[in-house]
C-alpha positions as CSV (number, residue, x, y, z in Angstrom):
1,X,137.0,121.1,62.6
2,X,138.8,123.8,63.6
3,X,136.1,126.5,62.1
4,X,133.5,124.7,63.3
5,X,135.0,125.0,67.4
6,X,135.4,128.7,67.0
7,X,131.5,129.0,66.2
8,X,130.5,127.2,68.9
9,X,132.9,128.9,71.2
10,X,131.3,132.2,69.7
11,X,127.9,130.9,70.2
12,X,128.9,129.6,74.1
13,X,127.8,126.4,72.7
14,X,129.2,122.9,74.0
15,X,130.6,120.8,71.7
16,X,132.5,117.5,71.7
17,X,136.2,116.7,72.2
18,X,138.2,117.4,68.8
19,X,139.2,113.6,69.0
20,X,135.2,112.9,69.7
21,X,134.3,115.5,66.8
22,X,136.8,113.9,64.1
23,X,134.4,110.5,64.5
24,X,130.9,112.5,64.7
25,X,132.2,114.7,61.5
26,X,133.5,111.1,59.7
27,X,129.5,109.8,60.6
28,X,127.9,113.1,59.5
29,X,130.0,112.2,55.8
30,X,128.7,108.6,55.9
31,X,125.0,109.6,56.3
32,X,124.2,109.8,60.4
33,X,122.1,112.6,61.0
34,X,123.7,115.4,63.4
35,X,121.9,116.3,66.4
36,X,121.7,119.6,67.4
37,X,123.5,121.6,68.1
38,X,126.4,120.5,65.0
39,X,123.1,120.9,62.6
40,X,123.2,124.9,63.5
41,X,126.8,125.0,63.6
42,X,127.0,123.1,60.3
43,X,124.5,125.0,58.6
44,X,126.4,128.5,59.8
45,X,130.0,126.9,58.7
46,X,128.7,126.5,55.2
47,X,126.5,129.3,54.8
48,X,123.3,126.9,53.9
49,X,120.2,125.4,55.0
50,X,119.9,122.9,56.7
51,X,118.4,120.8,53.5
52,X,120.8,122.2,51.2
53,X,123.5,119.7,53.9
54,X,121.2,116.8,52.5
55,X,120.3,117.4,56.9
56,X,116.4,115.8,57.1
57,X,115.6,117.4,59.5
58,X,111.1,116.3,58.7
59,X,110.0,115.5,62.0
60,X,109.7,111.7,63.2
61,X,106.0,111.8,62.6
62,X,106.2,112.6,59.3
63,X,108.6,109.7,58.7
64,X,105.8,107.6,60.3
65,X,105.7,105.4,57.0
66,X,109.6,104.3,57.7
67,X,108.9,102.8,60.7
68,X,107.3,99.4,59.5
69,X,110.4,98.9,57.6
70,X,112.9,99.6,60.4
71,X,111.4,97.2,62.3
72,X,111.1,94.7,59.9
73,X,114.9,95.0,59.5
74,X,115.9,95.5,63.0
75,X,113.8,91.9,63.4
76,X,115.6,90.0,61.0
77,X,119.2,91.4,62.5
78,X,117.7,90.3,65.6
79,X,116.4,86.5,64.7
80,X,120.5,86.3,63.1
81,X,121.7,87.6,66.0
82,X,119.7,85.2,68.5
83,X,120.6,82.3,65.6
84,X,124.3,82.6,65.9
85,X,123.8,82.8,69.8
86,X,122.2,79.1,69.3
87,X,124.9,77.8,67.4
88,X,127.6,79.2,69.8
89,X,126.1,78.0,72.5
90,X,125.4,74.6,70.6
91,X,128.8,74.1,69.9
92,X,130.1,74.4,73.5
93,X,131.2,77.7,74.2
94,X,130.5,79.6,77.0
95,X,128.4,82.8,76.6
96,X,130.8,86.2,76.7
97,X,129.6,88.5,80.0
């Protein structure tokens, strides 16, 4: 992390609290896709490319043929989600604010 700090201080680039960066860095290990600027910084802390980081970076369009499946999975979470809501609310509890 510390590396990483001093090339966006030499590049006058913003970057995230160290305590902020530690959880962005753990996500970037676990798959999340860094925005920019961390792709640049990451790609010039490791002296690769971008997809040499396993870093996607095909624009959305080109993932058009993920979509259908994203939704498809962000419906289902949704129709649980609204399911246990039901049966809370069924059972007597109050709704959390």
């Amino acid at each position: 992390m510390t590396r990483l700090r001093e090339l966006a201080e030499r590049g006058r680039v913003d970057v995230a609290s160290a305590a902020s960066l530690k959880t962005q860095l753990s996500r970037w290990e676990n798959g999340t896709v860094p925005d920019e600027p961390y792709r640049t910084l990451l790609a010039e802390l490791y002296d690769r490319e971008l997809g040499e980081l396993g870093i996607d970076v095909t624009p959305h369009w080109e993932r058009s043929h993920e979509i259908p499946g994203l939704l498809t999975e962000i419906r289902d979470e949704l129709r649980e989600l609204n399911a246990q809501l039901r049966d809370h609310r069924r059972d007597g509890a109050a709704p959390r604010a």
